[in-house]
NUNU-208428 format. One record per residue: residue in one letter; x, y, z of N, C-alpha, C in turn. Coordinates in steps of 0.001 Angstrom, whole numbers, plus 500000, padded with zeros to 6 digits. Example, Ala and Ser with C-alpha at 12.3 -4.5 7.8 and 13.67 -1.06 7.14 Angstrom:
<segus>
A513190494310507800512300495500507800513200496700507800;S512850497750507080513670498940507140512900500030507870;
</segus>
This chain:
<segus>
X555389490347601559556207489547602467557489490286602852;X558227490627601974559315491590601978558614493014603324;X558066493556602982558041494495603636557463494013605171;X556957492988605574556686492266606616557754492068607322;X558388491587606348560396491130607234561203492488607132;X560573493443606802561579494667607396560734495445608484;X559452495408609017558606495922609784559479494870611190;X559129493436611156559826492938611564560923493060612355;X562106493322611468563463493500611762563200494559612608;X562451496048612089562269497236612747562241497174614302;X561441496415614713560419495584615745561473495406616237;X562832494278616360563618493851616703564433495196617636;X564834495608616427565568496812616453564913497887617541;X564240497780617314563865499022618805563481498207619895;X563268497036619683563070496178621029564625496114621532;X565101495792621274566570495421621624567359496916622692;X567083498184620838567281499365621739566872499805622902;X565445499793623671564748499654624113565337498846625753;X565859497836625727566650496796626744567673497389626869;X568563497803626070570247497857626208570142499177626484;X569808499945625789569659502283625973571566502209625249;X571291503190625440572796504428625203573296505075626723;X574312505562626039575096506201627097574679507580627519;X573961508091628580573089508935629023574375510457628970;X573646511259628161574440512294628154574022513751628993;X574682514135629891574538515075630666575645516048631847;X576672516121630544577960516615631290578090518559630796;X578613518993631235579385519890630928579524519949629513;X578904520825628838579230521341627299578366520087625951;X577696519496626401576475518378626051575504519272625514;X575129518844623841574200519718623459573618518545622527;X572154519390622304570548518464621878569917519217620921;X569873519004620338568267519115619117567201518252619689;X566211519475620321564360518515620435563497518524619539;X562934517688619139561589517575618221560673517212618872;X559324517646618134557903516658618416558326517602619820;X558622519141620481558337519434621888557741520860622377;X556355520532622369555101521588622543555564522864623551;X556203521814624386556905522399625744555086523512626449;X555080524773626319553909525046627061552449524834626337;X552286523815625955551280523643625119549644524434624916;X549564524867626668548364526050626933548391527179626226;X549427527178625737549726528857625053549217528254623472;X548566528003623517547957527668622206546395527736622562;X546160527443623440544408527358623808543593528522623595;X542765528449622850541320529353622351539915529444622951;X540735529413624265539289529367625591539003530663625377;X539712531806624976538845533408625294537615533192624413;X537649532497623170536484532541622474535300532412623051;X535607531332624421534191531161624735532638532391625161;X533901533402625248533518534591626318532358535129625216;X532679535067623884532174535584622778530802535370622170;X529994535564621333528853535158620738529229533980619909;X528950533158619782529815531467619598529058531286618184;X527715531648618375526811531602616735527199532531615405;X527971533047615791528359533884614765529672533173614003;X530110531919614793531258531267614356532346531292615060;X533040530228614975534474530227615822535979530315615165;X536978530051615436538029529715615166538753528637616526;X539762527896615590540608526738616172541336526904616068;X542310527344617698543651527830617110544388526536617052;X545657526515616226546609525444615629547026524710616871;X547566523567617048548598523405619015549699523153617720;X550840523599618655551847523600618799553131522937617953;X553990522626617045554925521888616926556279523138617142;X557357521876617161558496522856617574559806522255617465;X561127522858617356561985522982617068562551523362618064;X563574522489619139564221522943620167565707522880620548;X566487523360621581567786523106621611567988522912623249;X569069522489623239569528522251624844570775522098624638;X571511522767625912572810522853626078573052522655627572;X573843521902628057574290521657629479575359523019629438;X575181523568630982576154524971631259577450523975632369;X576741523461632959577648522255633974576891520927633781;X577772520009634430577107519072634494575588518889635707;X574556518137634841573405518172635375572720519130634961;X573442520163634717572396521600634834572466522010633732;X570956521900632449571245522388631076569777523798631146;X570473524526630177569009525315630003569006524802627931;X567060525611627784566876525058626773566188526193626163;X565781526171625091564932526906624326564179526424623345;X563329526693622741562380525956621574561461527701620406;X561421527491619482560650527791618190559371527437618151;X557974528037618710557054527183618632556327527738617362;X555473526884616623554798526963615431553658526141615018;X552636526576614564551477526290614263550403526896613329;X550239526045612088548817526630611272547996525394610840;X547400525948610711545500525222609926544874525903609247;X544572525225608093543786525746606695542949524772606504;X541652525346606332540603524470606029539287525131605103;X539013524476603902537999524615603217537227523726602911;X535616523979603216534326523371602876533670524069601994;X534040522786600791533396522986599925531503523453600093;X531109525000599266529730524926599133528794523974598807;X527486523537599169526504522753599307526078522320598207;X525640524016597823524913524123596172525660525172596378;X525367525507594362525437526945593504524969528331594179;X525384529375593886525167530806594589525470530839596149;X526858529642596467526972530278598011528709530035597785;X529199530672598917530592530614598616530772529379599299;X532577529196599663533014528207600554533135528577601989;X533103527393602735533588528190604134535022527785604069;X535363528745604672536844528702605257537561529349606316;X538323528147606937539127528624608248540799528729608162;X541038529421608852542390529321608845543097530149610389;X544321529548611039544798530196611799546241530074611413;X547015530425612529548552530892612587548919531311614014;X549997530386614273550300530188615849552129530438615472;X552666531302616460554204531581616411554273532090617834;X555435530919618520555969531507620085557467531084620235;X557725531286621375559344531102621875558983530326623032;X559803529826624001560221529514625097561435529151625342;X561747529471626665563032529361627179562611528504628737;X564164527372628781563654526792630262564879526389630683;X564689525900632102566029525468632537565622523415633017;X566843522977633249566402521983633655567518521450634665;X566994520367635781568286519851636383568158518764636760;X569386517947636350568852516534636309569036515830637680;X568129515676638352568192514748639925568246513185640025;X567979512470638620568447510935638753569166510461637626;X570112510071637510570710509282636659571176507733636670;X570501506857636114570653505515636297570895504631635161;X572113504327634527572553503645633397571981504620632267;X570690504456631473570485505435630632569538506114630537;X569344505801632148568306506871632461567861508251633124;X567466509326632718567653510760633616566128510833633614;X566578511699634821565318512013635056565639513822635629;X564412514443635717564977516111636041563943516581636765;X563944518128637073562878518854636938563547520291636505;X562735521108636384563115522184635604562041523204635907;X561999524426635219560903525244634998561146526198633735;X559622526410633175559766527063631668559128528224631480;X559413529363630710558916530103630338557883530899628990;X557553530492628113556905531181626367555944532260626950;X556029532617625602554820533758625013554332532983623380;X553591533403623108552884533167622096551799534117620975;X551917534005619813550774535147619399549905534350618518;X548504534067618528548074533405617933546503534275616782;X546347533530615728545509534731614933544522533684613741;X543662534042614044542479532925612629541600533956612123;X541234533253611464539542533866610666538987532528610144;X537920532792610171536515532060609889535559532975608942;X535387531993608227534719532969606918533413531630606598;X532105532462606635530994531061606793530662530591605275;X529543529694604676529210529748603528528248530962603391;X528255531959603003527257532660602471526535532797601422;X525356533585600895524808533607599645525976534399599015;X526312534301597469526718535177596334526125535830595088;X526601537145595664526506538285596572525694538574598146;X526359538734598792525797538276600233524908539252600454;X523566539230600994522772540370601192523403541436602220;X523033542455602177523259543752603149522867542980604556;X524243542811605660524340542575607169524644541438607373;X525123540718606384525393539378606290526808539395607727;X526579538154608152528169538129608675529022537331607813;X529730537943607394531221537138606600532327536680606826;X532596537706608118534099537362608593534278537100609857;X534622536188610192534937536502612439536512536115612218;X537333537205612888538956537093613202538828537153614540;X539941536419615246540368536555616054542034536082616353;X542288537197617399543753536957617708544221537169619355;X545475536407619916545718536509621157547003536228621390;X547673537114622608549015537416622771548592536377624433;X549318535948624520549410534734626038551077534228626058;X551199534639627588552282534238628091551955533517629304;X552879532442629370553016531462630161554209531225631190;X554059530423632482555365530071633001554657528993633690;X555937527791633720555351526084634204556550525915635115;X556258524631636021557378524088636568556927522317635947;X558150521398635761558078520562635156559061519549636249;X558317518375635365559058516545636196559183515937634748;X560353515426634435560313514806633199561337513660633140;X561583512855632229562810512175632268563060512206631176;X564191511247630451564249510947629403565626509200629165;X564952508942628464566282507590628219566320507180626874;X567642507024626742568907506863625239568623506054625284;X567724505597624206567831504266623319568809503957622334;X569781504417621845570976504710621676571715505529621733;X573100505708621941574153506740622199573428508306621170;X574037508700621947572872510178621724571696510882621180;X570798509545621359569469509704620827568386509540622173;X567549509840622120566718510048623500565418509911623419;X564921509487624287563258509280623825562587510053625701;X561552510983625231561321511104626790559935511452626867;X559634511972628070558271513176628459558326513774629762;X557431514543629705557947515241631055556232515978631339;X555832516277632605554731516614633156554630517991633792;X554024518852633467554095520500633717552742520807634435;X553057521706635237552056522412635969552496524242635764;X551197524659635013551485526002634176550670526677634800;X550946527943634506549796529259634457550014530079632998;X548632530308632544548967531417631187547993532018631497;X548415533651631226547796534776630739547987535526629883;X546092535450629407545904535553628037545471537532627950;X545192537811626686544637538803626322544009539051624877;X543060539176624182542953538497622491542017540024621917;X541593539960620706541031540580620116539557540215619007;X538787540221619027537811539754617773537317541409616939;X537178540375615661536608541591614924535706540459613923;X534417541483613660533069540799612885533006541618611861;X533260541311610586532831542004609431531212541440608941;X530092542268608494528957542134607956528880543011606859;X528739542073605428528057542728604136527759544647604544;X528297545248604015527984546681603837528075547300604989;X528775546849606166528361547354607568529702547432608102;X530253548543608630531977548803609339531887547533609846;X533167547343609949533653546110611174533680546443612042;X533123545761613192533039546292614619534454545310615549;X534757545664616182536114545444617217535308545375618670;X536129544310619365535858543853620625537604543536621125;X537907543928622594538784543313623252538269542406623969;X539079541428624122538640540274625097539160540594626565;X538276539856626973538701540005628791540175539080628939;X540719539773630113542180539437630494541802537765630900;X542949537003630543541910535329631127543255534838632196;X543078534423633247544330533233633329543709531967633433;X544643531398633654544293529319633771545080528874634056;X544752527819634848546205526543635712545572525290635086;X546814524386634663546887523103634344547723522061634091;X547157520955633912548703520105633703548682520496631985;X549667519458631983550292519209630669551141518539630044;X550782517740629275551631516365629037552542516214628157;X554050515998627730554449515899626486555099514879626563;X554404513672625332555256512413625053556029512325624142;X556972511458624238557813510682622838558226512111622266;X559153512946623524559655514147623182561443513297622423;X561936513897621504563117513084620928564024514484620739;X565164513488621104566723514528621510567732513675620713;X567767514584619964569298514499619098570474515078619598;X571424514798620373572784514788621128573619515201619550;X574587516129619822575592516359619181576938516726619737;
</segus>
């Protein structure tokens, strides 16, 4: 019951926030901490794989979390930057006895930099557009269940890795549900180009190396319930 009447209250509490907002911050020398903001989220995508022999196994690269900042240079007009980061570890357990585990794992690390400018402001609400820039380097392996000791030509290992840079133009808003707290999203239209690497290790047999073909791609891209900490 207790914890009902504080879910409750919660409820209240952001309903209320929610009606009333905060005081919309966007002046001259106005600075933000972003969370929860993918910002180019394509720069994470593991479409080159497709190009590849797919039966031999895949990898999943991580999407995105991040750590961002924003600073207004004048009023209206802030640029931003973000930390992007991403991993996944995963093990399946063997079936039966005499086979190993499978296991996956990747590792995702990028930057971006963007600008933004805010074209509506209405009580506590902004709205902008902007345009952004990242790179990204992303890297897994996939390791299957095999027999133990794996016979001679076995495949054991598939790695893969990819360097992709991106640039978007964006529509976003955002509104203070209280004094310098922010709740937003914003809608991007990107291009990334990619470039990656695979390598196949087999029981007793060199590893063989492949470059991947150069890739680009256009798309949207969505980021919600992006949150700004004002300081």
């Amino acid at each position: 019951m207790k914890s009902l009447f504080y879910a409750f209250c919660l409820i209240l509490v952001l309903s209320y926030s929610a009606f009333s907002g905060g005081d919309a911050m966007n002046s001259r020398g106005d600075k933000a901490l972003l969370f929860h903001f993918n910002g180019l989220s394509n720069l994470s995508a593991g479409s080159f794989l497709s190009t590849n022999a797919m039966s031999i196994g895949s990898v999943s690269f991580p999407s995105f979390k991040a750590i961002g900042v924003k600073y207004y240079f004048s009023d209206e007009f802030a640029g931003r930057g973000a930390l992007l980061l991403g991993y996944n570890s995963e093990t399946q357990k063997a079936g039966s006895g005499g086979f190993t585990d499978q296991k996956e794992s990747s590792l995702g690390i990028g930057f971006e930099l963007g600008i933004q400018s805010d074209i509506v402001k209405s009580g506590s609400f902004i709205g902008y557009i902007g345009a952004l820039a990242g790179f990204a380097l992303l890297s897994g392996t996939y390791e299957p269940s095999v027999a133990s000791p794996p016979p001679a030509g076995t495949y054991t290992k598939f790695y893969a890795s990819t360097t992709n840079f991106g640039v978007a133009g964006l529509l976003g808003f955002e509104y203070f549900i209280y004094n310098r707290i922010s709740l937003g999203a914003e809608y991007q239209f990107g291009i990334v180009f990619g470039s990656g690497t695979v390598e196949v290790t087999r029981q007793a047999l060199p590893t063989t190396t492949q470059d991947l073909p150069s890739q680009m791609s256009l798309g949207f891209n969505t980021v919600s319930f992006k949150l700004a900490a004002y300081f």
